[in-house]
Every structure is written in structure tokens, then in C-alpha cells.
C-alpha positions as CSV (number, residue, x, y, z in Angstrom):
1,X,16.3,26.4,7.9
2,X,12.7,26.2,10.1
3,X,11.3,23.3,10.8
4,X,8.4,21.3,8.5
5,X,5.2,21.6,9.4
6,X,2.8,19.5,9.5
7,X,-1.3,20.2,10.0
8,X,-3.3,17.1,11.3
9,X,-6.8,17.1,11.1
10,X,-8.1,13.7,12.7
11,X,-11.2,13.3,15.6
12,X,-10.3,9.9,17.2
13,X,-7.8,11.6,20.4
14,X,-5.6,8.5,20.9
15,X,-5.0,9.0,16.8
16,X,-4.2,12.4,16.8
17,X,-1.7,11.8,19.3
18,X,0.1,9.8,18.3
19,X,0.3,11.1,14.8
20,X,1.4,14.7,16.6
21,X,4.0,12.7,18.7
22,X,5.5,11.1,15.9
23,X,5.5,14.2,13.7
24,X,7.1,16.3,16.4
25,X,10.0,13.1,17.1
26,X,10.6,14.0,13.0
27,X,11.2,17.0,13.7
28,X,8.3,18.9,12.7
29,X,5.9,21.6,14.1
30,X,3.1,20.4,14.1
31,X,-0.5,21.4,15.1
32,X,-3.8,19.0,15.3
33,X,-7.6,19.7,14.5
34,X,-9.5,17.1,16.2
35,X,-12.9,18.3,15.0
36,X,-12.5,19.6,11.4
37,X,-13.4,23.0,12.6
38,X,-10.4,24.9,13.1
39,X,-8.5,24.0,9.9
40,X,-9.2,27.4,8.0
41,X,-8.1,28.8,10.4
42,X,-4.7,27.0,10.9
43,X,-4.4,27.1,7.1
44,X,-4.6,31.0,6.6
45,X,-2.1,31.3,9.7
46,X,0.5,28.9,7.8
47,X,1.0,27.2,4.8
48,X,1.6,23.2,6.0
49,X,4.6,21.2,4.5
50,X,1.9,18.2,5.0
51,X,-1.6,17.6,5.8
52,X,-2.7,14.2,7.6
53,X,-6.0,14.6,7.0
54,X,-9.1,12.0,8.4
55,X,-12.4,11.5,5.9
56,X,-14.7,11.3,8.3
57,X,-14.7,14.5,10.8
58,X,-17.7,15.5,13.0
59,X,-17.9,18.9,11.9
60,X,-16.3,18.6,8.3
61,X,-15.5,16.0,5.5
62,X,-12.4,15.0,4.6
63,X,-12.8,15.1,0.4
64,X,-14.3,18.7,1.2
65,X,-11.3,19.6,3.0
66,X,-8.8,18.3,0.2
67,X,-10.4,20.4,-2.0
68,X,-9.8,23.3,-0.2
69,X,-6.4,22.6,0.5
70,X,-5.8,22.0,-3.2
71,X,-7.4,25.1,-4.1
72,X,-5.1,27.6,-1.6
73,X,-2.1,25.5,-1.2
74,X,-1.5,23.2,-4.9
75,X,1.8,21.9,-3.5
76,X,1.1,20.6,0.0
77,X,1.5,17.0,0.5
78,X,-1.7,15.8,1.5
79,X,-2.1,12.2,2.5
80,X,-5.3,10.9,3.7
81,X,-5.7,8.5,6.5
82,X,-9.0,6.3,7.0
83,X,-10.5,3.2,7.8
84,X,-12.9,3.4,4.7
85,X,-11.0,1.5,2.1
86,X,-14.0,2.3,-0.9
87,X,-13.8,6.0,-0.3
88,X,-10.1,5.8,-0.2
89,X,-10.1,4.8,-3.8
90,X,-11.8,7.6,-4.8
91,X,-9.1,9.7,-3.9
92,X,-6.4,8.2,-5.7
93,X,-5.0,10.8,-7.9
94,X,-6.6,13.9,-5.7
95,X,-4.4,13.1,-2.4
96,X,-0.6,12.5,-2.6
97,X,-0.8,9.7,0.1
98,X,-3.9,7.3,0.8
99,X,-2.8,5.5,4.3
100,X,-5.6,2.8,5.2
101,X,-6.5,3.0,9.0
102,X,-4.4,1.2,11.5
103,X,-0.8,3.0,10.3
104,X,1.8,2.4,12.0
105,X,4.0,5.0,13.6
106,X,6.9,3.6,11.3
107,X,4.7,4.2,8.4
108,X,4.2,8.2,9.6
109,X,8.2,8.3,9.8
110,X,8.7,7.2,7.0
111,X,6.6,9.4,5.1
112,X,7.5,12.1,7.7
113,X,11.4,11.5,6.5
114,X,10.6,11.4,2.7
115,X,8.5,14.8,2.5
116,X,11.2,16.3,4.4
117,X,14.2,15.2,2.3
118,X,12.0,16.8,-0.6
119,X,11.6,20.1,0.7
């Protein structure tokens, strides 16, 4: 069986970080957009087991990128992490996870543990 993979998208360095670390420590592959530039890319090379995926990106929106997530890959787990409570709510029902900025690494291994005992 190959290891879960898991796309982040997220700008703030320290974040992304640790997200990958905690990811990888899951056992996951996992690669990181820190810009919200590259994800096309990353996403016609391999279909993710899970996107974390930031709102606010500098060279991309996060609702923007959901959508196009949802439209080439229906069944990847998709949970959103931000700081932005408001436009969190907004997403309920359209993301399968809405995380509210700080999350804990014990948060991500949790959710890291449950997607992968689904798949």
C-alpha cells in the first residue's frame, strides 16, 4: 500500500512547517505550496488524499481553490485552516474540515489518523 498524500497550500512558513512535519510523522507524503501558485500544478501531477488548504494566499484565494479541487478531484478531503472565523462559516458544507487558526499539531494528527483509516 503507498503512502497518503497530503497537498498543503498555506503562506505563513513557520505554518507550513509544521503542518508538513506533522503530516510526514503520520506517515504521509506530503508536498507544500506556500504561495498558492503551484497548486495546479501539484494537483495534475497527483491526486491528494487531503488538502490543508489556507483562505488567504498572496497569489490565490482559498474558496477559489476549493472550487477547483472540488471540480477535478470530488472525493478529496479538503479541510480549510484560517484565522478568519466569518469566512470560515461560509464554507461549511463546501470543505470537509473547517480548522480555526491556531491548530494544534494534535489536532492535524488526529485528522491525519482518521482520513487515513478511511482510505
Amino acid at each position: 500500500m503507498t503512502q497518503p498524500y497530503a497537498l498543503i497550500i498555506e503562506d505563513d512558513p513557520k505554518l507550513g512547517i509544521i503542518y508538513q512535519t506533522a503530516f510526514q510523522q503520520a506517515g504521509y507524503e506530503t508536498d507544500l505550496d506556500e504561495n498558492g501558485n503551484r497548486y495546479r500544478a501539484l494537483l495534475a501531477a497527483r491526486q491528494p488524499d487531503l488538502v490543508i488548504l489556507d483562505l488567504h494566499l498572496p497569489f490565490a484565494f482559498g474558496g477559489d481553490i476549493l472550487t477547483d479541487i472540488r471540480a477535478k478531484y470530488p472525493d478529496t478531503i479538503v479541510a480549510v485552516v484560517t484565522a478568519d472565523f466569518i469566512k470560515a462559516k461560509t464554507l461549511t458544507g463546501k470543505a470537509d474540515h473547517v480548522l480555526i487558526k491556531p491548530v494544534s499539531v494534535a489536532s492535524l494528527l488526529r485528522l491525519a489518523e482518521s482520513i487515513k483509516s478511511a482510505l
